[in-house]
C-alpha positions as CSV (number, residue, x, y, z in Angstrom):
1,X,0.0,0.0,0.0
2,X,1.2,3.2,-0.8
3,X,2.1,5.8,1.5
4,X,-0.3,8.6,-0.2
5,X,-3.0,5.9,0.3
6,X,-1.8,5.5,3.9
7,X,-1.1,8.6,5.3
8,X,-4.8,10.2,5.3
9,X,-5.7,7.6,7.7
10,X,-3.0,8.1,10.1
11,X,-3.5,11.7,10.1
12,X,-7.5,11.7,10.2
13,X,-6.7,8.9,13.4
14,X,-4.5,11.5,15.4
15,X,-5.8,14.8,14.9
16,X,-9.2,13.1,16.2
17,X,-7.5,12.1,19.1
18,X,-5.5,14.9,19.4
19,X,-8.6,17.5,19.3
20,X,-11.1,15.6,21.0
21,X,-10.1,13.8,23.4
22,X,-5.7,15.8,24.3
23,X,-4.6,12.5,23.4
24,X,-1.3,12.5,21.0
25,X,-0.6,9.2,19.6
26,X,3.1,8.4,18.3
27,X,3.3,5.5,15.4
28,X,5.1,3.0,15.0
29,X,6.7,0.8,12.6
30,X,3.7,-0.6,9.8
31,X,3.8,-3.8,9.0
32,X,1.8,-6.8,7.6
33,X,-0.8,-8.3,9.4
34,X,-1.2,-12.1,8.6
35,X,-3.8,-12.8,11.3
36,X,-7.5,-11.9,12.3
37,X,-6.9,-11.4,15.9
38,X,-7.0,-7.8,17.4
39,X,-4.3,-5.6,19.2
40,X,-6.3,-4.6,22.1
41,X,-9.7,-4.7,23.9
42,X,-12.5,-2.8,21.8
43,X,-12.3,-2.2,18.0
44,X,-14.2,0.0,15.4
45,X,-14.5,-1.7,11.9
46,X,-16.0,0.3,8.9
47,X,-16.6,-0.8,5.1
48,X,-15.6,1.7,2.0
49,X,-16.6,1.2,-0.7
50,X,-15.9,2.8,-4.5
51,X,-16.0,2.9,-7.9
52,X,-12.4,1.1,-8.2
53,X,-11.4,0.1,-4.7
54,X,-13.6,-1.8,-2.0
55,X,-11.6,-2.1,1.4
56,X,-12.0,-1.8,5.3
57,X,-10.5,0.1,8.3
58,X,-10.3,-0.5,11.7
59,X,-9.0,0.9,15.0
60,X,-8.0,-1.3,18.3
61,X,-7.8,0.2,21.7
62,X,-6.8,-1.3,25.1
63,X,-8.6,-1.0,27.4
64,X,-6.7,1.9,29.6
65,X,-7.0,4.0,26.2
66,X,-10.5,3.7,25.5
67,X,-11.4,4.2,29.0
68,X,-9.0,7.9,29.2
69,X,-10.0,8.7,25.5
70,X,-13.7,8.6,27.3
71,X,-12.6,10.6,30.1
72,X,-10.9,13.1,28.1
73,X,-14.1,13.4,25.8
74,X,-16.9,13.1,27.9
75,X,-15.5,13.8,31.5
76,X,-16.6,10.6,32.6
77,X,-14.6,6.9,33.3
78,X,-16.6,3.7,33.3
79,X,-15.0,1.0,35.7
80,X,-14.6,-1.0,32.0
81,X,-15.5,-1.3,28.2
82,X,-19.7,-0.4,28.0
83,X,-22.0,0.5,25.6
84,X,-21.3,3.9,26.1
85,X,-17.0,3.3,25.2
86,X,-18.3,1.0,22.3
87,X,-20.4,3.9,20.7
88,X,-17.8,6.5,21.3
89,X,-15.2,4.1,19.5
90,X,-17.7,3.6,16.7
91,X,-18.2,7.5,16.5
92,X,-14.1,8.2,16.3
93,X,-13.9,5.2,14.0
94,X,-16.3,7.3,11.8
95,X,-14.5,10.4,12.3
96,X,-11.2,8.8,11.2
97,X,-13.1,7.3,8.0
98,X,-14.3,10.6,7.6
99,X,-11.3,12.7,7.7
100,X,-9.4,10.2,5.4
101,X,-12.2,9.9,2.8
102,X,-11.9,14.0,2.6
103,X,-8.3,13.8,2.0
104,X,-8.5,10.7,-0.5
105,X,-11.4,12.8,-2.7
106,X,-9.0,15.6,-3.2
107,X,-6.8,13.0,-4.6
108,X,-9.1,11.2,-6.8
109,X,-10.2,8.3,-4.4
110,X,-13.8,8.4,-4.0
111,X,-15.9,6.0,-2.0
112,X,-18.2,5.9,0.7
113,X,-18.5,4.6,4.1
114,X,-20.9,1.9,6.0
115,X,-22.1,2.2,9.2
116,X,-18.8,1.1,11.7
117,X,-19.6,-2.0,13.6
118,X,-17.8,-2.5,16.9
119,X,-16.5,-5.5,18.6
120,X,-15.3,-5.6,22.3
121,X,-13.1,-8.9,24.2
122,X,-10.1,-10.0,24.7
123,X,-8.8,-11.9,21.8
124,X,-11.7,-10.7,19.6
125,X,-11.1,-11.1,15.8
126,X,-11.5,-8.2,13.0
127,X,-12.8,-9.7,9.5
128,X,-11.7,-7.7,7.0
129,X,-14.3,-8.3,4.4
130,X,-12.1,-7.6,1.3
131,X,-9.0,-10.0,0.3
132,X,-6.1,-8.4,-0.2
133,X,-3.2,-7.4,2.1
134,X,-3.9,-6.6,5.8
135,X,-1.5,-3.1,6.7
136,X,-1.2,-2.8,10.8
137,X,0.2,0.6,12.1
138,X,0.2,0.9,15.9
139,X,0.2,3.7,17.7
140,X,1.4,4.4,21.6
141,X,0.0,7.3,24.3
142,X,0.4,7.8,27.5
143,X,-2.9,6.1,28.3
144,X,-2.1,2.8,26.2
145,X,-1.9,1.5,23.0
146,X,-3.4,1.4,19.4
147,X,-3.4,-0.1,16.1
148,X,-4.8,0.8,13.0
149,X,-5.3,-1.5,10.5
150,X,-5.9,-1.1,6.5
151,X,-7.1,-3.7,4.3
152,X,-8.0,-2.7,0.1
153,X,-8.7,-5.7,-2.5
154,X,-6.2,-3.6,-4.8
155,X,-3.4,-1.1,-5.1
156,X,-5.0,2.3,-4.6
């Protein structure tokens, strides 16, 4: 996956984070993802979908993250992962989508978004519902870990 393709993504993830919730994630090192099982404890998944690509995006959390990010956000900490962590995952999930698919259009790239889906556990496993090569990026704070994960049935 190209870097132009990548980038939009990365930056949509962490000036969410960054302006919502004072949370400044630092990247690390990309690589390929060969298995279904997540990085963390909750994860927001979303579908895009366009005239020449089709491909998913999702974001892991632990479980100290999510539960600061909410804190940060909302000014309230649940004792662990709820219904109200899993929504505001699936809300900066579509943010992040968002952000990236406004970047990408100015490129070219057009394609729209389902509504994110979010899955919570330990172990849990993210289906990517497109073949092609899984790209994992994590990310650290000073509240936890992240992981970002890109999967396109072609080259962008």
């Amino acid at each position: 996956m190209k870097a132009e393709f990548i980038n939009p993504f990365i930056g949509a993830l962490r000036n969410v984070l960054s302006t919502m919730a004072q949370t400044e994630l630092t990247p690390g090192k990309p690589s390929k993802k060969k298995d279904s099982t997540a990085r963390g404890d909750v994860s927001g998944l979303i579908g895009m979908v366009g005239p020449n690509l089709k491909g998913s995006m999702s974001i892991t959390f632990e479980e100290s993250l999510a539960l600061e990010i909410m804190q940060r956000m909302l000014g309230e900490r649940p004792d662990s992962i709820d219904e109200e962590v899993s929504d505001m995952v699936g809300e900066i999930t579509n943010m992040v989508a968002g952000g990236a698919k406004n970047t990408l259009g100015d490129m070219g790239h057009e394609f729209g978004m389902a509504t994110p889906v979010v899955v919570t556990g330990k172990d849990h496993t993210i289906n990517h519902q497109v073949e092609g090569p899984r790209l994992i990026m994590p990310f650290k704070s000073d509240a936890g870990n992240a992981s970002l994960e890109l999967c396109f049935d072609q080259e962008p």
